[in-house]
N, C-alpha and C positions, 0 to 999 in steps of 0.2 A: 677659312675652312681648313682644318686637318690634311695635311696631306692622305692620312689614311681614307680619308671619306671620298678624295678625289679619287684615288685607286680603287674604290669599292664602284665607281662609276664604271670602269672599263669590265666590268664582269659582263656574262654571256647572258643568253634572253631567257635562259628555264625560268617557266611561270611555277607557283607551287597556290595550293589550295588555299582559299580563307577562312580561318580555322576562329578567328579572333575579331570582331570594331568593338573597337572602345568608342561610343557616344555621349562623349562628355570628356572631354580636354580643352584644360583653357592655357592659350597661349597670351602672353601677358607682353606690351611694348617696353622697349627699352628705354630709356630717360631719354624725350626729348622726339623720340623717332614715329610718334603717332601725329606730333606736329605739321608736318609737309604736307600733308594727307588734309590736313583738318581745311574748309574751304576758307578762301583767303578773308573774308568779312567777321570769320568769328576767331579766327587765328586768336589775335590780339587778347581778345576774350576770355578764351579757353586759360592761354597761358598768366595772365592776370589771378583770374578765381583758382586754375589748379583744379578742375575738376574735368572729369571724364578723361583727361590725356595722362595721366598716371595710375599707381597700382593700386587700388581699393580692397582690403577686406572687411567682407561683411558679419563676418563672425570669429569667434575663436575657439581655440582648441583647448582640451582639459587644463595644458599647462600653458601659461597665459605668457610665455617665453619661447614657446618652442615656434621659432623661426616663421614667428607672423601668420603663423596660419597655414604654413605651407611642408611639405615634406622638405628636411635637413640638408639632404646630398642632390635639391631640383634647383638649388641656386648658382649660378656658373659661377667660373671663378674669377671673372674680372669684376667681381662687386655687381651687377644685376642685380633684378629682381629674378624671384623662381618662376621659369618658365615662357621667359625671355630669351631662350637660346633653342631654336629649333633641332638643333645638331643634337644638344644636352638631352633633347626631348626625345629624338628621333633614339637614343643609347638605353635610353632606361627603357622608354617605355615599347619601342618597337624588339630592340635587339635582344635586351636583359629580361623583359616583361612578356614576351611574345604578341605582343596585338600585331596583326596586321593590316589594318586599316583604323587610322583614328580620326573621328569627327570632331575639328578646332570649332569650341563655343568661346568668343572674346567676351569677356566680361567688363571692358572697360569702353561702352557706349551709353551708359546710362545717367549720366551726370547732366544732361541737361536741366534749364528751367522751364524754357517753352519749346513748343512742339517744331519750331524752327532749330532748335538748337540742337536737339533731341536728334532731330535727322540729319545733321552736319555730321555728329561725332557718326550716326550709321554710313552715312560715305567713307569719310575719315579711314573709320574703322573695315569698311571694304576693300580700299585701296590700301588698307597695309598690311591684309591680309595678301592679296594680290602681289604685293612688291617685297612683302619679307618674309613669309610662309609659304607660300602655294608658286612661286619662282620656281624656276629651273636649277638655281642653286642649290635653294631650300627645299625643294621636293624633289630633288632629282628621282629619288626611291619609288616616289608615286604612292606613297601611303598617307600623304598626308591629305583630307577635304574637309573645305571652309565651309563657313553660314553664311547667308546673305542675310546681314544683320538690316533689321527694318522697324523705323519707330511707326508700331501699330497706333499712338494716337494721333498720328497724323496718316491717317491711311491713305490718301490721293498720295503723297509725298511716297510712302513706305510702297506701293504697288509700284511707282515709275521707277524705285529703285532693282523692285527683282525684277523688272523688266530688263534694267540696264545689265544685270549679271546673271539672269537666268542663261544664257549660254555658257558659261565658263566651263571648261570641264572638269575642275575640279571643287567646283559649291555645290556642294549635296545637298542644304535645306537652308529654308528659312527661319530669322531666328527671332522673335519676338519678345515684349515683354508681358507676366502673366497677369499683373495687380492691375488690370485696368479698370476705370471706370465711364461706363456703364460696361458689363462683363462682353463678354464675346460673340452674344448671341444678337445683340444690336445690327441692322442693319446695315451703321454707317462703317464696318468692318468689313462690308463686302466687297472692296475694291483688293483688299489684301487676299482672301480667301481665291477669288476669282485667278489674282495673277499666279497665284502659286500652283492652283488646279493647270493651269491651261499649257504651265510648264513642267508639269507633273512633280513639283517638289512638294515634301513636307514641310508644316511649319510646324518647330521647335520652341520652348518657353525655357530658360532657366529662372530657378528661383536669385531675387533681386531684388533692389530698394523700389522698382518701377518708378511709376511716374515721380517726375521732381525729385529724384535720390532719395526719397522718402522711405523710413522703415512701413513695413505692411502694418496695418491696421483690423485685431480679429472684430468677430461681429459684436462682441462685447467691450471695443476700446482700445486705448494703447496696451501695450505690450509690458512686462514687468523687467522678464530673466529672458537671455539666451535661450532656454529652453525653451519660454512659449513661442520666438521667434520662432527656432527652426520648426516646432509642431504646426505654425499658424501656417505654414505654407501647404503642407498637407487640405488646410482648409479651404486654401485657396483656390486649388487644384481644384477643389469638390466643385466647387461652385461653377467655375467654370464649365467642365463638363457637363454640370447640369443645364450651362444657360445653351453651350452650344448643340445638348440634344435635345432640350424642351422647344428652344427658340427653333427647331430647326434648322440651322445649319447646314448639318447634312444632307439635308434634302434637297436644301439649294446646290449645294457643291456636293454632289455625290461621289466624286473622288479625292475628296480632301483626305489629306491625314497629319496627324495632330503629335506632338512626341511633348509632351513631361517632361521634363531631366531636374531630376533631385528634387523632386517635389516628396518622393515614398511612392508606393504605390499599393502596401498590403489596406489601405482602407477601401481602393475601387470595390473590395467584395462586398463586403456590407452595405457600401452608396448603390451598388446593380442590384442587391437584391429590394433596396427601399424604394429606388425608381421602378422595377418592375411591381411591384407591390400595387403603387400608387397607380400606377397606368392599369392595370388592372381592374384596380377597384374603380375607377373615377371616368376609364375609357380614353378615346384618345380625342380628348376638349381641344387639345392643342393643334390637331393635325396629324402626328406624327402615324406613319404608315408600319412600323415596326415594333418592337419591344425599347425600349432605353438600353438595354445590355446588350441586344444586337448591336447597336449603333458603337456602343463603347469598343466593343471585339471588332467592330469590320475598320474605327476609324482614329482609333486613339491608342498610344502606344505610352509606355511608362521605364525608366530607365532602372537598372537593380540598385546602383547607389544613390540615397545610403540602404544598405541591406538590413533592413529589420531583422534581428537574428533572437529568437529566443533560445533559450534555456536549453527545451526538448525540439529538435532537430526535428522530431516528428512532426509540430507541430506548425514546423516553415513548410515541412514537406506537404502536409494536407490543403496549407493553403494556397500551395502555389497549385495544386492539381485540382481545388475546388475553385477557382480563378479564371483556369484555364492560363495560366502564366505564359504556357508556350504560344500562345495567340497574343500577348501584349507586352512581352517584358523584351528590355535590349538591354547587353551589358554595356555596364561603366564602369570608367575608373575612378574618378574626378581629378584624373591629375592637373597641377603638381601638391594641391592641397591634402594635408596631414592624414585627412578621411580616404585616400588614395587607397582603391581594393586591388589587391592584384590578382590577375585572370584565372589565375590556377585554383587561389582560394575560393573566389566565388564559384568557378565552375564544379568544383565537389559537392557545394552545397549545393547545389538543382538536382532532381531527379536525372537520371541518365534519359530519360525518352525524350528529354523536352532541352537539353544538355543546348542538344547542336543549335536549334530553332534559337535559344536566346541569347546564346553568348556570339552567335555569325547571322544565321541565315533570315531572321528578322529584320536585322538592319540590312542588311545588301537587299532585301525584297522593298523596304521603307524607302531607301536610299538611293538605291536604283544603280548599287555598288556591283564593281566585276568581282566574278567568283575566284578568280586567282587574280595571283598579283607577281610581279619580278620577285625572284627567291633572291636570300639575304644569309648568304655560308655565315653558320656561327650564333644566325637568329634563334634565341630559346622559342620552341612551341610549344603552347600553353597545355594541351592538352590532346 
């Protein structure tokens, strides 16, 4: 660590207001260092196949060079991979970017082939969350809070996990994968839903290969172009939602809540107005005690990146206020990845009334985040 950063320890206790979470930052292990962690039976294993204990990317950027996928100046300089240096992390994105709270999603537990292994790299990958991000070194500042990463196809396994870290004080939610099969409204899911309710955390989904490392699959087949990739997820997204308000869900766990990250989110309008349609015409066959669109606003939340942005400005503007956006959107960044929005920018583009609700007070309400935090001389404020 920087001598500077030790000196930045000895400042005074002034709190200052949360103006900024970014829910969506992926912190990425360093060559070698997700190994210790990994449980001693599949060690061997991991390190053999090279899968889930290194850097994955699952997509790329226009220019099929520009530094793997990730922003240019997020790669430290002892040759790392980008966003493998918490320090690096903590400069750009809290100091230079203004967030003051960021939610770590790891991206590198999904590499399993069975549901045993699946949940190894989830330990793995808790335990080095724990030992090299959320430390007393690495978070000395207190801005930084983890996932309790959980392989939902083994739910008995993924619940005894957020049992094991539901205390922690700094795991903010739980983190899942979205592509499963049978979708989420299954009952054998409820061992997951339950432990998250009882410790009042959200569970979280980032878009991923899911099961078996596998690309997603739309309703019509494999995939062609990168494009239909990133739009299939969007698809994905639908579905789910619909199994978890059709299936009921939330009426079993009436305080669940659900976060999207990087799925999109400008299609939830048109999917609330065709489930209300449908419930309307056809009644409520299934049970459900509410509208579909109530259910979505009181228990599902959608992140801004990536930001659908048209053309006519007007046109973000009406759909973010025929949405109700301020009831379900939380900002991102996605750092350290090339698609990285910074705070300032997105925050111009939301209406001012609904301004403070998505880029802060959303998430610390989801998250069950403090409204200040230790002030940082010199930190840009976003807004």
């Amino acid at each position: 660590m920087s001598q500077t950063l030790i000196d930045e320890r000895k400042l005074g206790t002034e709190q200052v207001q949360v103006r900024v979470v970014d829910s969506d930052v992926h912190p990425y292990p360093r060559r070698g260092e997700l190994a210790p962690f990994i449980p001693g039976k599949f060690r061997k294993l991991f390190a053999a196949r090279g899968e889930g204990v290194g850097n994955s990317v699952f997509y790329d950027p226009p220019d099929y060079a520009h530094a793997s996928a990730m922003r240019v100046d997020s790669f430290p300089a002892d040759g790392e991979f980008a966003g493998t240096d918490p320090h690096l992390t903590f400069r750009q994105l809290i100091m230079e970017s203004g967030s003051d709270i960021a939610i770590l999603g790891p991206l590198n537990s999904s590499g399993g082939q069975t549901e045993e292994e699946t949940h190894a790299l989830a330990v793995a990958t808790n335990l080095w969350q724990d030992n090299c991000w959320l430390d007393s070194e690495n978070n000395w500042h207190q801005r930084y809070r983890g996932s309790i990463v959980a392989a939902i196809d083994a739910p008995d396994l993924a619940a005894r996990e957020i049992e094991q870290w539901a205390g922690h004080p700094y795991m903010a939610q739980v983190l899942i994968n979205a592509e499963m099969r049978p979708a989420w409204g299954d009952p054998r899911y409820n061992p997951v839903w339950e432990a998250a309710t009882r410790h009042n955390l959200p569970v979280a989904c980032h878009l991923g290969r899911g099961q078996h490392n596998e690309l997603p699959m739309s309703p019509v087949g494999f995939l062609s172009y990168n494009h239909d990739f990133m739009v299939t997820y969007s698809l994905l997204a639908a579905n789910q939602v619909m199994s978890l308000v059709f299936d009921g869900v939330f009426d079993r766990f009436p305080t669940l809540r659900i976060v999207f990250i990087e799925h999109a989110y400008s299609w939830i309008l048109p999917l609330m107005w065709r489930m209300d349609a449908i419930y309307a015409a056809r009644g409520p066959e299934n049970g459900l005690k509410r509208k579909p669109s109530e259910y979505v606003k009181d228990h599902i939340w959608f992140t801004t990146q990536p930001l659908d942005f048209p053309e006519d400005k007007l046109e973000l503007t009406n759909a973010l206020e025929w949405m109700e956006a301020d009831k379900i959107l939380l900002f991102s960044s996605d750092y350290p990845h090339w698609t990285f929005d910074e705070p300032r920018w997105v925050a111009k583009h939301i209406p001012e009334r609904m301004r403070e609700r998505i880029m802060f007070q959303n998430s610390i309400d989801v998250f069950n985040l403090p409204s200040t935090v230790p002030a940082l001389p010199g930190q840009v404020r976003a807004f």
